[in-house]
C-alpha positions as a LaTeX table, in Angstrom:
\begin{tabular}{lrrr}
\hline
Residue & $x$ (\AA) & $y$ (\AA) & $z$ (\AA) \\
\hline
Unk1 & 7.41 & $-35.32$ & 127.75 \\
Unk2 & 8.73 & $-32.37$ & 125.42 \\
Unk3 & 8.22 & $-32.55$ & 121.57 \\
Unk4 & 11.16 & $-32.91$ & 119.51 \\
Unk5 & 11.52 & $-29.85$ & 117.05 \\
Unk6 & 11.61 & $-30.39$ & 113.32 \\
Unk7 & 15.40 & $-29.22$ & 112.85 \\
Unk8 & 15.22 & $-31.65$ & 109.96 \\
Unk9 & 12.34 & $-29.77$ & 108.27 \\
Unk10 & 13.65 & $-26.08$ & 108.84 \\
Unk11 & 15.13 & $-24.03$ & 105.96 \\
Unk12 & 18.44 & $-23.04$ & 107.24 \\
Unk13 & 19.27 & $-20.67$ & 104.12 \\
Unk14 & 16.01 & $-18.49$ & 104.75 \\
Unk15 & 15.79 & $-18.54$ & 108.52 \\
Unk16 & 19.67 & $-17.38$ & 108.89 \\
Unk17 & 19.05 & $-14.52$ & 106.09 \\
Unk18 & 15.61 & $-13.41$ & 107.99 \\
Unk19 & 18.02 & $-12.94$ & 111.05 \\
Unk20 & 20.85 & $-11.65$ & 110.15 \\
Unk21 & 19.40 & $-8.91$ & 107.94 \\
Unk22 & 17.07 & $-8.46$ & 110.91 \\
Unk23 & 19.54 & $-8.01$ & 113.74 \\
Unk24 & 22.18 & $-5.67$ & 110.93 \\
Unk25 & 19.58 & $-3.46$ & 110.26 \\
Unk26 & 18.07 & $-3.17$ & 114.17 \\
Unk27 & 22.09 & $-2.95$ & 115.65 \\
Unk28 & 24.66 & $-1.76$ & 112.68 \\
Unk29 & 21.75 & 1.04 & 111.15 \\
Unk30 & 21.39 & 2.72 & 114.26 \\
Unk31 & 25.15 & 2.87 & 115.23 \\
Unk32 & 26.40 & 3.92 & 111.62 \\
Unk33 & 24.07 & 7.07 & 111.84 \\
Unk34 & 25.44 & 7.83 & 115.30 \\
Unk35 & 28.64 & 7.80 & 113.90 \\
Unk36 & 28.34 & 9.34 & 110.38 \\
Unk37 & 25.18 & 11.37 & 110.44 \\
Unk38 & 22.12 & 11.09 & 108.47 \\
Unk39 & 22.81 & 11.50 & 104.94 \\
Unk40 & 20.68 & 12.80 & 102.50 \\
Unk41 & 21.62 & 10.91 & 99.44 \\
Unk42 & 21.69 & 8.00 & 101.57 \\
Unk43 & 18.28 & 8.60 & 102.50 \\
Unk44 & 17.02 & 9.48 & 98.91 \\
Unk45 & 18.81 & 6.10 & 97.73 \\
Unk46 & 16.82 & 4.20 & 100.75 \\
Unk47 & 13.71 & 5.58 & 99.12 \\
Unk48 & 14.38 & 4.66 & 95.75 \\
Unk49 & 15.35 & 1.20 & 96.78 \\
Unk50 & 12.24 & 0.85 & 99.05 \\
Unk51 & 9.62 & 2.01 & 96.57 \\
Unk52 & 11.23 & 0.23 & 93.53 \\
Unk53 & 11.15 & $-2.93$ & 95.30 \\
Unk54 & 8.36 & $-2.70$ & 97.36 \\
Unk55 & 5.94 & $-1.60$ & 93.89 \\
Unk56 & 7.72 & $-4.45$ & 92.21 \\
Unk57 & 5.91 & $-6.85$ & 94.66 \\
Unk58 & 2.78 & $-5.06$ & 94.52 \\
Unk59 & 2.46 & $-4.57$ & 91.02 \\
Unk60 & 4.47 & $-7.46$ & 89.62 \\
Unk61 & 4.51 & $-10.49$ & 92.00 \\
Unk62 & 1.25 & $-9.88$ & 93.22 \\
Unk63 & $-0.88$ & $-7.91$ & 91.29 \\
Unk64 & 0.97 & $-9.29$ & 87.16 \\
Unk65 & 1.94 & $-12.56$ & 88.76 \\
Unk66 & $-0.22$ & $-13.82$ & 90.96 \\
Unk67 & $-3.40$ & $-12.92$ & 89.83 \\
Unk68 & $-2.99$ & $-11.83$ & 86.36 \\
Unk69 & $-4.73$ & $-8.51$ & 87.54 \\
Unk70 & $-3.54$ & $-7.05$ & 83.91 \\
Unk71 & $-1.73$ & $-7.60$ & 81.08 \\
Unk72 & 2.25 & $-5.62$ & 81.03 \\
Unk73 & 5.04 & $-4.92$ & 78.28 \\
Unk74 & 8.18 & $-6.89$ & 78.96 \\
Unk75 & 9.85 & $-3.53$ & 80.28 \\
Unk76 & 7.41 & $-3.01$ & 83.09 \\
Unk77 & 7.71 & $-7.49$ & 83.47 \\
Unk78 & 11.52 & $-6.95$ & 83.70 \\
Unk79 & 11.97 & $-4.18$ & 85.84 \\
Unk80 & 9.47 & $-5.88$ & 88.18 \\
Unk81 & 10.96 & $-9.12$ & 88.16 \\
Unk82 & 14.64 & $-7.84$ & 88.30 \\
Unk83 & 13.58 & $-5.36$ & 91.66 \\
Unk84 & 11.16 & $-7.79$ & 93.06 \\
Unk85 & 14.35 & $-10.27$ & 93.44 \\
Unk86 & 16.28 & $-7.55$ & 95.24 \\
Unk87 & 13.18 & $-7.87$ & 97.83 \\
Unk88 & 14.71 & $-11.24$ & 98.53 \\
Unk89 & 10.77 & $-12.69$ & 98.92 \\
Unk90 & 12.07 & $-15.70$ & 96.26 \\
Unk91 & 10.99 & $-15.84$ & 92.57 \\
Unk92 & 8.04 & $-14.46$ & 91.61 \\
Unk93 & 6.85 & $-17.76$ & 90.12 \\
Unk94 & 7.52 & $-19.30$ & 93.75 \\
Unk95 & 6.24 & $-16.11$ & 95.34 \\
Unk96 & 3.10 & $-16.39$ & 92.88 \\
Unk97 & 2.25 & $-20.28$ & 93.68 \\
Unk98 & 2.02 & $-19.83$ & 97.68 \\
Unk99 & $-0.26$ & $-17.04$ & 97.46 \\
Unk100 & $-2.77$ & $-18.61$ & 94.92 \\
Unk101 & $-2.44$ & $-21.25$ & 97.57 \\
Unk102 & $-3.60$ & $-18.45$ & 99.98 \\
Unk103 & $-6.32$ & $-17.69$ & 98.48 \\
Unk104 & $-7.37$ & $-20.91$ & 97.55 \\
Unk105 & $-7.31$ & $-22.12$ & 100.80 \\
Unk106 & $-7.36$ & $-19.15$ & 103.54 \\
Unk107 & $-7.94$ & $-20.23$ & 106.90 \\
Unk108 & $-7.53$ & $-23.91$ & 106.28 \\
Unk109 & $-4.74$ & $-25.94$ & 106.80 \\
Unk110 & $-3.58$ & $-26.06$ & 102.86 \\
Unk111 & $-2.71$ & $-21.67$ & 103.36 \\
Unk112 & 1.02 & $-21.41$ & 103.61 \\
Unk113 & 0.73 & $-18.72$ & 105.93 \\
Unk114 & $-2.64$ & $-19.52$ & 107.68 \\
Unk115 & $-3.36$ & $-17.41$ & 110.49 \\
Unk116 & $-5.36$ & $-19.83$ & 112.78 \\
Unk117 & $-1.91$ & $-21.06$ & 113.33 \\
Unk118 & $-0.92$ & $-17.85$ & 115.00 \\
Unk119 & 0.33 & $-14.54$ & 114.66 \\
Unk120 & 3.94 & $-15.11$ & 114.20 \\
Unk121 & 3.36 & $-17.96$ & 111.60 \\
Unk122 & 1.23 & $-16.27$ & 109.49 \\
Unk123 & 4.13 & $-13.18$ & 109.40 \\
Unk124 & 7.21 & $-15.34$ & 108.79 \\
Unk125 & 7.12 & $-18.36$ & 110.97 \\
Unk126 & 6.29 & $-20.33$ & 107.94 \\
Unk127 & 9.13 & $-19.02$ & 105.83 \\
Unk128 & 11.84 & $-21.18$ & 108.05 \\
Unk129 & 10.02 & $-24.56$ & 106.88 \\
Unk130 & 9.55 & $-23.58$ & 103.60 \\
Unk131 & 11.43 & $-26.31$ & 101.79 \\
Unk132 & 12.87 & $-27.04$ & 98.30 \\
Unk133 & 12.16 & $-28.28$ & 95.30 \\
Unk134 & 8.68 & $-27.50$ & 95.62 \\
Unk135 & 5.87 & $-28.92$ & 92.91 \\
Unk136 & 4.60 & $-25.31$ & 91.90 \\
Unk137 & 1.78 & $-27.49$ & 89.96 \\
Unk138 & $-1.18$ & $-23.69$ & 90.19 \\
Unk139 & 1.58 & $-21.87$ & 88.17 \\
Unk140 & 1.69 & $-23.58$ & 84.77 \\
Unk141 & 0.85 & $-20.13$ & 83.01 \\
Unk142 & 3.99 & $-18.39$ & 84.56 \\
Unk143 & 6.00 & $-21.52$ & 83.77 \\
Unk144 & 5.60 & $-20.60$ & 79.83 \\
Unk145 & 6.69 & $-16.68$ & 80.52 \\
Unk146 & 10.69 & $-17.16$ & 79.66 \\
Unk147 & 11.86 & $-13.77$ & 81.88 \\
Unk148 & 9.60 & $-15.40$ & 84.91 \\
Unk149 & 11.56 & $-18.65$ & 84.03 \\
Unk150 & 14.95 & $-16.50$ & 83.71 \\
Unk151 & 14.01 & $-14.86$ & 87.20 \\
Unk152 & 13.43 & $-18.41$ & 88.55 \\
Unk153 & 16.90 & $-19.71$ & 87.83 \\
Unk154 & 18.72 & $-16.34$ & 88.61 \\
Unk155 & 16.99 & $-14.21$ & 91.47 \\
Unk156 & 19.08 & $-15.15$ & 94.34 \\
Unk157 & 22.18 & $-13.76$ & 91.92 \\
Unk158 & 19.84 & $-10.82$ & 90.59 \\
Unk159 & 18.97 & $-9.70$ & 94.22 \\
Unk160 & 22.38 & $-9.86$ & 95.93 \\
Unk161 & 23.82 & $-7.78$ & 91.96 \\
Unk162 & 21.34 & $-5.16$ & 92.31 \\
Unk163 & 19.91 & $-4.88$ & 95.43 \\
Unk164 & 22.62 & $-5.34$ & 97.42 \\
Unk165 & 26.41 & $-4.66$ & 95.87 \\
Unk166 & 24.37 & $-1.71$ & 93.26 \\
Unk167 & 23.47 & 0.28 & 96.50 \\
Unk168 & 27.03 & $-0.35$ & 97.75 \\
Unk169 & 28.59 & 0.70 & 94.55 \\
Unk170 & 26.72 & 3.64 & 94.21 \\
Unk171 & 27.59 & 4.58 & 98.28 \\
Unk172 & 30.60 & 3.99 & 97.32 \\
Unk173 & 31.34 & 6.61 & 94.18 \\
Unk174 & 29.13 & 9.18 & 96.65 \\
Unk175 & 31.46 & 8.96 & 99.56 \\
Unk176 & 33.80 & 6.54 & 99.23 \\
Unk177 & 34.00 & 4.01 & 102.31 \\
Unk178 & 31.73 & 5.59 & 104.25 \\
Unk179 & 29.82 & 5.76 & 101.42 \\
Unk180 & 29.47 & 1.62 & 100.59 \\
Unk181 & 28.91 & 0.99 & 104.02 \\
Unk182 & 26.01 & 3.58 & 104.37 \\
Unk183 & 25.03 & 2.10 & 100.60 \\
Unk184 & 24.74 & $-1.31$ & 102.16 \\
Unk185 & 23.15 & $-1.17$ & 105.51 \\
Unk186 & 20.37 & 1.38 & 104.33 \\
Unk187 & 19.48 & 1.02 & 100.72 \\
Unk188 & 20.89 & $-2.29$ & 100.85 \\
Unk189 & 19.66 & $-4.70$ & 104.50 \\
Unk190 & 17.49 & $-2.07$ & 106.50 \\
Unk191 & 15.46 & $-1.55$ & 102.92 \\
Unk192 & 15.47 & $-5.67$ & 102.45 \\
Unk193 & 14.38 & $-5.69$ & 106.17 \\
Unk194 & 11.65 & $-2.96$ & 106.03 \\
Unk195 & 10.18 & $-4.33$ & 103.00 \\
Unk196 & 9.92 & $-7.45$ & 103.91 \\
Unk197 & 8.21 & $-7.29$ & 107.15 \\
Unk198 & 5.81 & $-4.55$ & 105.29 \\
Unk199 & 4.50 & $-7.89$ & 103.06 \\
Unk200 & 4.58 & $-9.75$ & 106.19 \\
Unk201 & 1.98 & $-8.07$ & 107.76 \\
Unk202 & $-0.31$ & $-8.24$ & 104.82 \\
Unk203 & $-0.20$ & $-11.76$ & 105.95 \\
Unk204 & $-0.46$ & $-11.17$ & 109.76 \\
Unk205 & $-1.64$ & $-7.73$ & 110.58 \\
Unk206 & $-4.47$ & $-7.50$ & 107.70 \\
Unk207 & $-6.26$ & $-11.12$ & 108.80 \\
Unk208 & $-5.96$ & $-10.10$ & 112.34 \\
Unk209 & $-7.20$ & $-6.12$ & 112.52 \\
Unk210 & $-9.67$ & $-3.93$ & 110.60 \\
Unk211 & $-12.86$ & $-3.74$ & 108.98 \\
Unk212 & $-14.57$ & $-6.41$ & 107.19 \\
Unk213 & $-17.24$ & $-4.62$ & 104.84 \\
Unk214 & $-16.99$ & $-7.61$ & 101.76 \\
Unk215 & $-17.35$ & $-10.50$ & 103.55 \\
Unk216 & $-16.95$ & $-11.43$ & 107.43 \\
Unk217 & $-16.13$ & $-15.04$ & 106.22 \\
Unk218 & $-13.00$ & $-15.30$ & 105.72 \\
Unk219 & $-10.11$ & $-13.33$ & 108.16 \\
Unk220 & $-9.07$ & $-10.80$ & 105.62 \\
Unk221 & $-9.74$ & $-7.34$ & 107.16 \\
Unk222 & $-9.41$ & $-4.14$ & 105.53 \\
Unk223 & $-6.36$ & $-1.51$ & 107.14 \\
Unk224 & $-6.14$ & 1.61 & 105.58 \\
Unk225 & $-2.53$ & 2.09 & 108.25 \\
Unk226 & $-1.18$ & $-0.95$ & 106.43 \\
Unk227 & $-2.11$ & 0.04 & 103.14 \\
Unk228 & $-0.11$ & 3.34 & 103.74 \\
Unk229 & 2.90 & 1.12 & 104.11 \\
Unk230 & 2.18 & $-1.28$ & 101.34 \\
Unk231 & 0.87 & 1.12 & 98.11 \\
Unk232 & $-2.47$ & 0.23 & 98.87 \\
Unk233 & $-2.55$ & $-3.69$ & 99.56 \\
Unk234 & $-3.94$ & $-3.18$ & 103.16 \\
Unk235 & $-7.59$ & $-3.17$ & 102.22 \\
Unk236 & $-7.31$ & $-7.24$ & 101.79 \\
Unk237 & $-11.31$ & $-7.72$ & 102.59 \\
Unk238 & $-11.79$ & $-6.01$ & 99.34 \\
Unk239 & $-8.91$ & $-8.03$ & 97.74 \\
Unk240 & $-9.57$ & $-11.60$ & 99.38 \\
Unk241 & $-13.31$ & $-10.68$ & 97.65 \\
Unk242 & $-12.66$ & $-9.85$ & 94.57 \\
Unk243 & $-8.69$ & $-11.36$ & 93.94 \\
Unk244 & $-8.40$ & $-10.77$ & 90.01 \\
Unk245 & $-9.69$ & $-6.66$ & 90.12 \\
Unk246 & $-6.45$ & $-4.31$ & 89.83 \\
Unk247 & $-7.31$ & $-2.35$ & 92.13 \\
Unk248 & $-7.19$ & $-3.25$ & 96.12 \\
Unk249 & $-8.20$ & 0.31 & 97.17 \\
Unk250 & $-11.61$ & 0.52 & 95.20 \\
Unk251 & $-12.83$ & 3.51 & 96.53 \\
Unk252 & $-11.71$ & 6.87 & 95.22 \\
Unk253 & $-10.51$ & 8.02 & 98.40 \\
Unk254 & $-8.72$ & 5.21 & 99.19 \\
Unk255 & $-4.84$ & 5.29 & 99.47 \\
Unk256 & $-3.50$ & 2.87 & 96.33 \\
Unk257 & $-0.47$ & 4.19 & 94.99 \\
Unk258 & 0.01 & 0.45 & 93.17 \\
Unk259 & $-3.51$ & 1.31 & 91.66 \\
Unk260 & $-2.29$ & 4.30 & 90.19 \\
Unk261 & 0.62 & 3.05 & 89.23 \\
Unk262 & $-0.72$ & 0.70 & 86.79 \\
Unk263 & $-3.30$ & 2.53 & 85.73 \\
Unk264 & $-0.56$ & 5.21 & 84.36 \\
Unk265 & 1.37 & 2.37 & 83.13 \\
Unk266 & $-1.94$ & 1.61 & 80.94 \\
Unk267 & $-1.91$ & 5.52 & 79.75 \\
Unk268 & 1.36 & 4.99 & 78.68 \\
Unk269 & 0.84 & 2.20 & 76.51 \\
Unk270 & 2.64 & $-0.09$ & 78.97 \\
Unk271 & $-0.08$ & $-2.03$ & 80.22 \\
Unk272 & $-3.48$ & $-3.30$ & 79.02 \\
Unk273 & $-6.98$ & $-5.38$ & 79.87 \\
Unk274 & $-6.57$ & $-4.41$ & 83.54 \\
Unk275 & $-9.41$ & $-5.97$ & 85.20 \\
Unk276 & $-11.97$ & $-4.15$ & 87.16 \\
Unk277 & $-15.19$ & $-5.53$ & 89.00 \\
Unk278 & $-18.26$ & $-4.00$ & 87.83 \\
Unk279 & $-19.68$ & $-1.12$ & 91.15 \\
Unk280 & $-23.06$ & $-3.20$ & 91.05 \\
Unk281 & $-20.61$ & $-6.44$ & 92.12 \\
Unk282 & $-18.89$ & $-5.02$ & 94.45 \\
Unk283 & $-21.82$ & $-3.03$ & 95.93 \\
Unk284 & $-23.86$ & $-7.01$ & 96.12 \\
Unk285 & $-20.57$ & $-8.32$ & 98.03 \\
Unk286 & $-21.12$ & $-5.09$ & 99.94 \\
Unk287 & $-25.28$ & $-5.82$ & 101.00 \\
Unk288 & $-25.15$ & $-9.62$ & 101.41 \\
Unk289 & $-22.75$ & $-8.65$ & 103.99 \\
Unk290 & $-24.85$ & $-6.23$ & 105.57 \\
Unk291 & $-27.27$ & $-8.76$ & 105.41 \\
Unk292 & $-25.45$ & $-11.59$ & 107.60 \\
Unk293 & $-24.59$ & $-8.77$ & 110.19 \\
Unk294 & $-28.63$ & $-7.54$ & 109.99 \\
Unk295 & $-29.40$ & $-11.21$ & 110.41 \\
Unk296 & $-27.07$ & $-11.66$ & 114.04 \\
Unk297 & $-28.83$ & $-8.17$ & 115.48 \\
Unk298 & $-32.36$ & $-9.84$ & 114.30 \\
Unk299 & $-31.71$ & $-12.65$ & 115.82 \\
Unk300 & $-31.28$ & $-10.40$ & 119.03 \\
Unk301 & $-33.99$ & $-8.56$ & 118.50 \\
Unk302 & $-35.96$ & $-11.51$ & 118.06 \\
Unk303 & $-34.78$ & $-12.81$ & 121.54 \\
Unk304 & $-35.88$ & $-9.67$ & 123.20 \\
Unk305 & $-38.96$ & $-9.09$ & 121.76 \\
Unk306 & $-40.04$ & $-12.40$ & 122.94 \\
Unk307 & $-38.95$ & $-11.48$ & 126.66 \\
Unk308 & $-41.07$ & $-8.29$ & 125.95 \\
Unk309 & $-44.25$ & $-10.28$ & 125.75 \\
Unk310 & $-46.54$ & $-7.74$ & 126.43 \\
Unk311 & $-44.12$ & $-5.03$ & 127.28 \\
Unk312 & $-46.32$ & $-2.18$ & 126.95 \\
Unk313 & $-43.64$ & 0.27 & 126.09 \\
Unk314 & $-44.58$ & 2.48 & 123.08 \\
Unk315 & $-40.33$ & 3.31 & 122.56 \\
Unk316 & $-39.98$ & $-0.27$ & 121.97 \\
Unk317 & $-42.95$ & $-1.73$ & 119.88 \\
Unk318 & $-41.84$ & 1.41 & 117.56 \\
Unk319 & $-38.26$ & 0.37 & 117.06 \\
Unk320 & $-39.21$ & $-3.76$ & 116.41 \\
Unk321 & $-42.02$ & $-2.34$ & 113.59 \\
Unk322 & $-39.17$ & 0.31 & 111.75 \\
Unk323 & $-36.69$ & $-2.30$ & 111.97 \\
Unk324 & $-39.19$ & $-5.01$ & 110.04 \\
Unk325 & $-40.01$ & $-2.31$ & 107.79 \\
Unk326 & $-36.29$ & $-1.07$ & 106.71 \\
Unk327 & $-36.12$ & $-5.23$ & 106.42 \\
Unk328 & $-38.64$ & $-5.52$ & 103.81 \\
Unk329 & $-37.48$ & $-2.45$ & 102.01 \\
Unk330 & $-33.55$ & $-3.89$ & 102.19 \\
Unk331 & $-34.64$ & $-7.20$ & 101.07 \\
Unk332 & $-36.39$ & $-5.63$ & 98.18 \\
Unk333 & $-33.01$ & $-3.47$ & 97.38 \\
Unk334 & $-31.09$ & $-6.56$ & 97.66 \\
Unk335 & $-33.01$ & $-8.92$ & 95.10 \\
Unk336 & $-33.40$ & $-6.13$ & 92.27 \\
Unk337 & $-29.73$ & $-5.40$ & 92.72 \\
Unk338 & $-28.81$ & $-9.14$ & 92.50 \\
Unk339 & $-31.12$ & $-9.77$ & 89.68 \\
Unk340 & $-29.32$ & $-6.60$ & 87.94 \\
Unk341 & $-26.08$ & $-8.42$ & 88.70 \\
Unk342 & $-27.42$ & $-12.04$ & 87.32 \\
Unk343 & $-28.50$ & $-10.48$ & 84.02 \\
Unk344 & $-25.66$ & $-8.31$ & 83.31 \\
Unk345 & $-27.37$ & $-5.07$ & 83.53 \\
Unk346 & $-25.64$ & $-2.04$ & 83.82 \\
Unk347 & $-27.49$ & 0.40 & 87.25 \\
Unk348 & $-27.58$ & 3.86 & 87.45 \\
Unk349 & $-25.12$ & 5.33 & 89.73 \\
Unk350 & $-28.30$ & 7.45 & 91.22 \\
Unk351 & $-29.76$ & 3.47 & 92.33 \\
Unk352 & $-26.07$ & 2.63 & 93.39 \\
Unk353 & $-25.61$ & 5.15 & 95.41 \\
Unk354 & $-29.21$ & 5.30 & 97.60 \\
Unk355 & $-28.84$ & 1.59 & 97.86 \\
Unk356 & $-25.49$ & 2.03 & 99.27 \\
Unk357 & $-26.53$ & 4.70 & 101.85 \\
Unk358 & $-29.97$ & 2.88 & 103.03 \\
Unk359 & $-28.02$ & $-0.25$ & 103.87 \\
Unk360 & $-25.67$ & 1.61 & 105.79 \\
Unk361 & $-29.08$ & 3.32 & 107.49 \\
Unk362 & $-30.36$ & 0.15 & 107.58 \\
Unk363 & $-27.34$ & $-1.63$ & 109.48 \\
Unk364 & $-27.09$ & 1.46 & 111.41 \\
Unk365 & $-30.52$ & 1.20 & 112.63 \\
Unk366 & $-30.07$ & $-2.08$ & 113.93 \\
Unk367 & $-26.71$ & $-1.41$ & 116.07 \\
Unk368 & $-28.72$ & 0.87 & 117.92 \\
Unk369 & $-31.44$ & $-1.42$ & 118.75 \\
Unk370 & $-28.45$ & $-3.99$ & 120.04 \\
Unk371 & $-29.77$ & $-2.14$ & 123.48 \\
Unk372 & $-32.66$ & $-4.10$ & 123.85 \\
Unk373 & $-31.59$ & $-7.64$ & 123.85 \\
Unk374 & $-29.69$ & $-6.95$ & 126.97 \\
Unk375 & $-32.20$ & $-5.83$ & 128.39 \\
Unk376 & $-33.97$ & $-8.75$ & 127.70 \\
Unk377 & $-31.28$ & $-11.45$ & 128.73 \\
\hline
\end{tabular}
């Protein structure tokens, strides 16, 4: 007995624009620069398109919008909301409302694009079921901003004006026919098409690969490859942790172009109260997680020394008494830090930083004892 699919519940507008862009850009880019060349305005435009739009979710639907990250002048809210609709990802107030439902729910059943429902799903299976009107009821502080209200009404119109006939136009006065057409498959679908699939896999890629160093609960992982291709909003353990900071690339080496962005924005008297997460927070977040994965190689260790009743070896009675003591001397590191925290006082950077490295020693320490409970099995 096959189950019937939900034709009835499928959003015909969005799933035909996902594929035609799609299969234009994979088939008409390809055979347009076979035929005409690679042109370097056309290139430069492609660029201009892709970073305009592709900041403008970043730093306006996500970062402004969504989690009210910082406060913006209405030139940087315009710009934003006028080249976010050319990324054809809806309004930002709709765009907004399912990812607070993200993070409210991640994992569960409630998360739009949940990723226990599968790969595909959570990168833009749940866009063709994504049905209209929708109650948008976490969004009532957008709902009083009149250009995210204006957007709302107008950014199907907005995106095809200037993100589709604009490029064309300008193609166009470069090289005539030629020209438009280059214009509209490069700066205009491929760039709609690139962009897109670049916030997809925040959604797919960055809950199913990477590095968990906040908090192993939740399916958020930290990329730094992704965050090359989305100014900086791959490391989404750090984000999914800590949703309202600015920043998603906290550390200093770590590649945040949307970070930057804003922060220049706030030099420039264009934005203001951006919202950072004190290093003793983020450092806590950083040790109770060491902590849970300490507790699993414990546990092992545990196991095996039990198995080792009596096991003579010297090697091995050494290893179970420096692990207990680097315990004790983490736990102590742990509690004065998270009474710091609790109390609002401000640690020296000197503290920070040994704290830091001993829990990586200490978690380090541990991996390598992982050895013995094999051993023991």
């Amino acid at each position: 007995m096959t189950t019937r699919f939900p034709f009835d519940r499928v959003n015909w507008t969005s799933s035909i624009f996902l594929i035609v862009t799609f299969f234009t850009a994979l088939i008409g880019t390809p055979i347009y620069l076979i035929k005409f060349g690679v042109d370097p305005f056309q290139i430069a435009l492609f660029a201009f398109y892709s970073i305009a739009t592709g900041l403008s979710i970043t730093l306006g639907y996500h970062r402004l919008f969504a989690h009210r990250a910082f406060k913006a002048k209405a030139p940087v809210k315009l710009g934003t909301l006028i080249f976010g609709a050319c990324a054809f990802e809806d309004s930002a107030l709709d765009w907004a409302s399912d990812h607070r439902m993200h993070h409210k729910h991640v994992d569960q059943e409630e998360d739009p694009y949940d990723i226990s429902k599968g790969f595909f799903w959570a990168h833009m299976g749940w866009i063709f079921f994504k049905l209209y009107p929708r109650p948008l009821a976490n969004v009532g502080d957008l709902k009083k901003d009149e250009l995210v209200m204006w957007q709302h009404r107008w950014h199907r119109a907005l995106g095809f004006l200037f993100g589709i006939l604009m490029p064309t136009m300008i193609g166009m006065m470069w090289n005539g026919g030629v020209g438009a057409l280059g214009g509209f498959l490069l700066a205009g679908v491929t760039r709609v098409v690139v962009v897109q699939h670049c916030t997809f896999f925040i959604n797919s890629l960055c809950h199913t690969m990477g590095r968990r160093p906040y908090d192993s609960r939740t399916s958020a992982r930290d990329s730094f490859l992704m965050a090359i291709f989305t100014f900086g909003e791959g490391y989404h353990n750090y984000h999914h942790s800590f949703q309202h900071d600015y920043r998603n690339g906290v550390k200093k080496w770590q590649w945040d172009p949307t970070k930057w962005s804003i922060w220049t924005l706030e030099k420039l008297g264009l934005a203001s109260e951006l919202r950072r997460v004190p290093e003793e927070k983020i450092l806590l977040a950083e040790m109770r997680e060491t902590r849970r994965q300490a507790e699993l190689r414990l546990a092992k260790i545990e196991a095996a020394k039990a198995e080792r009743a009596g096991d003579p070896c010297p090697r091995w009675r050494g290893a179970v008494e420096a692990a207990h003591e680097m315990t004790e001397k983490f736990a102590r590191n742990y509690s004065e830090l998270e009474d710091a925290v609790a109390e609002g006082v401000r640690v020296s950077k000197k503290n920070l930083a040994r704290w830091k490295a001993e829990a990586a020693e200490y978690l380090e320490q541990l991996s390598a004892m992982d050895q013995f409970a094999p051993a023991a099995a």
